[in-house]
N, C-alpha and C positions, 0 to 999 in steps of 0.2 A: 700406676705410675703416671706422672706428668706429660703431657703431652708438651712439645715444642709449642710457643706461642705462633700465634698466624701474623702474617706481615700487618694487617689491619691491627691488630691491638699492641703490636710495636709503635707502628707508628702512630695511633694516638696519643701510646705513654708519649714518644718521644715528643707530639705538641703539647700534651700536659706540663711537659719537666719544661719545655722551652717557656709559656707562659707563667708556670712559677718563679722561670727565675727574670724575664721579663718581666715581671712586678714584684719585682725583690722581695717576694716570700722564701728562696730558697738561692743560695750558690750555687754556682758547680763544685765548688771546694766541698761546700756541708755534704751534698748529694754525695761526691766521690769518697768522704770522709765516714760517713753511713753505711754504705756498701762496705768498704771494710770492715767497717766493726762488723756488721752482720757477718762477713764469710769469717772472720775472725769467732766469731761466737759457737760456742762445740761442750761437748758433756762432759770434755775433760777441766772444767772450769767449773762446772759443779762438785766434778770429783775433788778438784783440789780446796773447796767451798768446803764439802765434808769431813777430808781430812785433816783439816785445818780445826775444825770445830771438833773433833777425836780428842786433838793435841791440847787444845786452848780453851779450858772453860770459859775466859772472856767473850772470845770469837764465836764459842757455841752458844752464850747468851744472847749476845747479839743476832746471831744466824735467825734464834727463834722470836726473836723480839721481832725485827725488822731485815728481811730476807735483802731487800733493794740496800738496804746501808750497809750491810753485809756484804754485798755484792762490789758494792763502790769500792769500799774496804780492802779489795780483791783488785782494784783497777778495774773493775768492769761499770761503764756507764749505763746507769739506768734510767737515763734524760728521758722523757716520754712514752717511758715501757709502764704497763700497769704495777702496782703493786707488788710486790713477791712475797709470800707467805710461805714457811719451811714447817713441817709436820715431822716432828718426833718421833718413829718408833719405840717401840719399847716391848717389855717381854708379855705386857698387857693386851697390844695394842697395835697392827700393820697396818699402815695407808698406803690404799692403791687411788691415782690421780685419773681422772678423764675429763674432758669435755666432754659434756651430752648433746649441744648443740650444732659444734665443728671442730673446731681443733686451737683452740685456746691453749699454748704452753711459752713458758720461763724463755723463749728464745736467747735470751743475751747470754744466760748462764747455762743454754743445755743444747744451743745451735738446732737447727729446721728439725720438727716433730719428723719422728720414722713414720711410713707407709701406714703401717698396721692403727698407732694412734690414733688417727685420721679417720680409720674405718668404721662408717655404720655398726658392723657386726660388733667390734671393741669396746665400742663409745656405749650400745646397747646391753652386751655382757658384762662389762664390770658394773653397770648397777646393778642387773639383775640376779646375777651368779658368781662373783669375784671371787671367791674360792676355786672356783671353778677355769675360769681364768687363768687365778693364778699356776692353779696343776698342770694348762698345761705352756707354761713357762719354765715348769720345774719346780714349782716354789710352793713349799706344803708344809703349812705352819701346823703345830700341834692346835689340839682342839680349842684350847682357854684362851689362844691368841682373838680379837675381836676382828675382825676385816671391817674398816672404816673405808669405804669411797668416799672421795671431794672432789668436789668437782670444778674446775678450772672454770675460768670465766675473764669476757671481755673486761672486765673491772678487775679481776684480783689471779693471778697468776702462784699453781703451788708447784712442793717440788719438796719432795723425803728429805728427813735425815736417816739414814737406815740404821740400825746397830750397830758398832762398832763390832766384827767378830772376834769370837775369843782367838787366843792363840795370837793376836798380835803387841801383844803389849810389849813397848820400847821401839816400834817402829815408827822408822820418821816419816813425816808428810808425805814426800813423796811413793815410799813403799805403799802407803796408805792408800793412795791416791790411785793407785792400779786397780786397787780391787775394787771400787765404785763405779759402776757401769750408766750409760743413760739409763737404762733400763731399773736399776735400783733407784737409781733417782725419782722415777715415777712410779714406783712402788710394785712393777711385776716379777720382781728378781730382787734376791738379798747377796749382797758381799761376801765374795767367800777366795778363802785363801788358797 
């Protein structure tokens, strides 16, 4: 867990932010405009990314073309955020996401990385054991499924599209939209009704 920042490293942000906007590098409008979109930014906006792309073969070509137009697509600004690349499951094929380095993830589209992402132990298990991982998430693909780890990065940001599960067919986006979890999004959990 985060610790509270110390008075010292408040107030140097706070002389950092004063001399960006003393040399009109930055607003207080942009600043304050930023901070919302970030607390605004949550994994229900991926959900609603994915079940959008269930519904819409347009949308789901798009999704896996180009994850950030996609996103925009959605209202969600992707000004300055890396890249977004969407990985397809399939009955072939499960991708589980990590950073190996620190914690590189889709922020706009899936709000602050959980605890666990973040952890050494995580970051070092899903490359080396992701099956393993995944059991105990819950999530135990038959044999023939491949386990693909990708790995996140300061230049290119990923994020599932999971399977559609059976048994929902004629449900509308939003129905849809429950059953995708952050956690499917980053490939340790599958959608389930």
């Amino acid at each position: 867990m985060a610790h509270a920042p110390s008075a010292d490293s408040v107030a140097l942000l706070d002389r950092f932010v004063t001399a960006l906007v003393a040399k009109g590098v930055l607003t207080e409008d942009q600043i304050t405009t930023q901070i919302a979109s970030t607390d605004r930014a949550s994994p229900e906006i991926g959900a609603r990314m994915v079940a959008r792309a269930w519904t819409d073969p347009d949308y789901r070509a798009l999704l896996l073309r180009d994850g950030g137009q996609a996103a925009e697509a959605m209202g969600v600004s992707m000004a300055g955020a890396p890249p977004l690349g969407v990985l397809e499951d399939t009955e072939a094929v499960h991708y589980l996401v990590v950073c190996t380095l620190c914690s590189c993830y889709p922020r706009a589209v899936l709000g602050y990385p959980p605890h666990w992402y973040k952890s050494a132990a995580y970051r070092a298990r899903a490359v080396r054991e992701p099956r393993a991982v995944l059991a105990e998430w819950g999530t135990t693909l038959p044999d023939g499924v491949a386990v693909k780890v990708v790995d996140s990065t300061a230049d290119f940001r990923w994020m599932v599209l999971p399977q559609r599960p059976a048994g929902t067919e004629g449900w509308d986006a939003a129905r849809l939209a429950a059953l995708v979890t952050r956690d499917a999004l980053v490939g340790v959990a599958l959608p389930r009704t």
